[in-house]
C-alpha positions as CSV (number, residue, x, y, z in Angstrom):
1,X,-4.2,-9.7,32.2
2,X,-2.2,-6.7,30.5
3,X,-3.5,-3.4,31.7
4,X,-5.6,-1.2,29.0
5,X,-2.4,1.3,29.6
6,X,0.8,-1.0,28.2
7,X,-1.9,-2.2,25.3
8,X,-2.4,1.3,24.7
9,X,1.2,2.1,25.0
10,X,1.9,-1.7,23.1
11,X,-0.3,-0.1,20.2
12,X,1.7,3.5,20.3
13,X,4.5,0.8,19.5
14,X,3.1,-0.9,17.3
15,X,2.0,3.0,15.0
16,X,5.3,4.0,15.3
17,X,6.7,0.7,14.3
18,X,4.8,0.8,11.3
19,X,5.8,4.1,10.8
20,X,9.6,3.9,10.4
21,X,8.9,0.4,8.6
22,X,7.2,2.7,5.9
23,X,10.1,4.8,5.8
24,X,12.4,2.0,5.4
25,X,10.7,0.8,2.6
26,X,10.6,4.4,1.1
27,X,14.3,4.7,1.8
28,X,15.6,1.4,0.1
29,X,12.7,1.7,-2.6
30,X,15.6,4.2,-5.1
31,X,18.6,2.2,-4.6
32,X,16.5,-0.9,-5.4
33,X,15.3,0.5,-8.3
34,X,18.8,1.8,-9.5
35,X,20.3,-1.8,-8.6
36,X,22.5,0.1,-6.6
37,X,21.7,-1.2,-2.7
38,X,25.1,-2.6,-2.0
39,X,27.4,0.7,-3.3
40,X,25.6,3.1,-1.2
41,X,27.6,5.4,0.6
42,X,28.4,5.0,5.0
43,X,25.4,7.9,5.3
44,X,22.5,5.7,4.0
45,X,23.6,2.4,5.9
46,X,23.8,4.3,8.9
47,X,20.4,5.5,7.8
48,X,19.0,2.0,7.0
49,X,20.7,1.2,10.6
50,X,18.9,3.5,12.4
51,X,15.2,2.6,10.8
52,X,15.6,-0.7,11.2
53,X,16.7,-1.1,14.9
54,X,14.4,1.0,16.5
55,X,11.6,-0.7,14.2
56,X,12.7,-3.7,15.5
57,X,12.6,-2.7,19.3
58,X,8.7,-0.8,18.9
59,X,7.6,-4.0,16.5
60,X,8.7,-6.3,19.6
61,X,7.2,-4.4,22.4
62,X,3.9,-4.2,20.2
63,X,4.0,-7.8,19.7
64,X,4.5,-8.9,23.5
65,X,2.1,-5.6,25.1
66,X,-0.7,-5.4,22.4
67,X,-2.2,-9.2,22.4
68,X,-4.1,-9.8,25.9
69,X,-2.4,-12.0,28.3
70,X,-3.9,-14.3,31.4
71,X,-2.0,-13.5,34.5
72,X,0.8,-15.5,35.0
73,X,-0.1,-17.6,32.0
74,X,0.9,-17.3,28.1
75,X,-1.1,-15.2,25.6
76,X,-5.0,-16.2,24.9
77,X,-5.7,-17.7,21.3
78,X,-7.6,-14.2,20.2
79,X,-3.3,-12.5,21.0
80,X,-2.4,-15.3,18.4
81,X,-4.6,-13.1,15.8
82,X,-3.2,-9.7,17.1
83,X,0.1,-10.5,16.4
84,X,-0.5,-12.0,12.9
85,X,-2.2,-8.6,12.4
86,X,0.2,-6.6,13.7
87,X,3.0,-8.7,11.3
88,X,0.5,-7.7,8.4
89,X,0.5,-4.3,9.0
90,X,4.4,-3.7,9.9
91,X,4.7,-5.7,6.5
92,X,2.4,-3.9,4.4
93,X,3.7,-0.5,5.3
94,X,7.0,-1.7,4.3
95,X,5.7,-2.7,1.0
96,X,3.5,0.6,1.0
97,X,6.8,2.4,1.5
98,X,9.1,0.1,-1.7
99,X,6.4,0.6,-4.0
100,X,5.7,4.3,-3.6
């Protein structure tokens, strides 16, 4: 079984996942707009770099430390519906963030 403290720390992921997911979408949300994502200047992909890899990272480690596991075993069919929410929510705060 996970411990309650990587869940906890799985779901601190998982917030802060979301969070730069949001401000990814908030980022690209002007130049999308303007039609002007592919003439941006070195600065912003930098800046798109560095929102997207450590979202990546926190999204994975919230995927595998959130859903509760059976030790030694695979994930229990209840983690197959944590992880479909935690997909919706890094998704919808990157919609959150394009359309605001």
């Amino acid at each position: 079984m996970t411990s309650p403290i990587l869940r906890l720390l799985g779901a601190l992921a998982g917030l802060g996942s979301a969070i730069l997911c949001w401000f990814l979408g908030s980022t690209l949300a002007p130049p999308l707009r303007q039609g002007r994502l592919l003439s941006l200047d070195g600065s912003r992909y930098a800046l798109l770099a560095f929102l997207v890899v450590p979202a990546l990272i926190l999204a994975v480690v919230a995927l595998f430390w959130v859903p509760p596991r059976v030790s030694g075993g695979g994930p229990l069919p209840e983690g197959r519906r944590w992880r479909l929410a935690l997909v919706l929510l890094f998704l919808a705060a990157f919609v959150v963030g394009l359309v605001r």
